[in-house]
Structures are given as structure tokens and as C-alpha cells.
C-alpha angles and dihedrals in degrees: 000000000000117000092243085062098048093055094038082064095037094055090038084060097054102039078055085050095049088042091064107029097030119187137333114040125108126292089240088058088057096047103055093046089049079048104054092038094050091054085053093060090059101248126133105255123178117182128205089019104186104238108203118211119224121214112176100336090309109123106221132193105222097157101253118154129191103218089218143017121191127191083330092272102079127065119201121184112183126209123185095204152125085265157322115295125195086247092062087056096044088052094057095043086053092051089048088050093045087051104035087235117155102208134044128178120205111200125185110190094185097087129083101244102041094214084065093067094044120120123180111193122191119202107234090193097042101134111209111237112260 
């Protein structure tokens, strides 16, 4: 499945989600309803997916988690907020670069209108496998 397919259900699912819940509630409800819809669709979806750093070829734990992980290709990183900050975005453009990941979607639940608190990222320095 393409990677624009894979977004365009991703997003599908959360605007579901958002539909249902709306704003306000905490970013772990949403995840676990983006989780569980998600899984309905038929994707496969992993969430609090450990995210090594690497520092000179020396593979540290520092706790970083990626929300969610579809079809290991797509990060999502969820954020319940007033709005959207630089760091967010920043956040999400360093867990694409630590996984080598090409797409990122960043996704506030807390607005009125959800695609106004979508964000889809892209990894300049993402490498193709060999």
C-alpha cells in the first residue's frame, strides 16, 4: 500500500475519532480510539513504539516513544492543545530522522474543525533502503 493511502486512512480514522469524541479530552483518549479504528480499517498500527537514539553508532534508551506506528512507514504523534507550536513540529521531524521514516502526520484533536489541526510532515533526510 502506497504511502498516500496509508495517510488518507489515517487521517479518515481520526477525523471519525474527532467526529465522535470532539475536543477537549486528553491526547491518551485519542490515542487509544485512533488505535483501536485504525486497527478496524485493517492497517498495521503499533502504539508507544520505543525509538532508540543513535550517537555515534551507540544505540541509546532515552525514553522516546513514537504514539503511533503504521505500516511502519507513518509516524503520528497526537497532541490534545491550543494549538499547534514549532516545537510540535520539530518533534515529529526529529522521530522521522531517528527512524528513517519518510512521512509523519501531526494531529491536534483539541480544534473545532480537525483538518485544522493536521499536520503532514515529510523527512528530508529519510535514506531508501538498498
Amino acid at each position: 500500500m502506497e504511502i498516500n493511502q496509508i495517510t488518507e486512512r489515517i487521517i479518515g480514522a481520526a477525523i471519525n475519532v474527532h467526529k465522535e469524541l470532539g475536543p477537549g479530552l486528553l491526547e491518551s483518549a485519542y490515542q487509544a480510539c485512533l488505535y483501536y479504528e485504525l486497527q478496524k480499517t485493517g492497517l498495521k498500527v503499533e502504539k508507544e513504539v520505543p525509538l532508540p537514539l543513535v550517537y555515534e553508532d551507540v544505540h541509546l534508551e532515552c525514553g522516546y516513544r513514537v504514539d503511533l506506528l503504521v505500516e511502519n512507514k507513518v509516524i503520528i504523534e497526537l497532541k490534545s492543545v491550543d494549538n499547534l507550536a514549532d516545537i510540535h513540529t520539530a518533534q515529529v521531524l526529529t522521530y522521522l530522522k531517528l527512524s528513517n521514516n519518510k512521512i509523519g502526520l501531526l494531529i491536534n484533536f483539541n480544534v473545532v474543525i480537525l483538518v485544522n489541526g493536521i499536520r503532514r510532515l515529510i523527512n528530508k533526510y529519510h535514506k531508501s533502503p538498498i
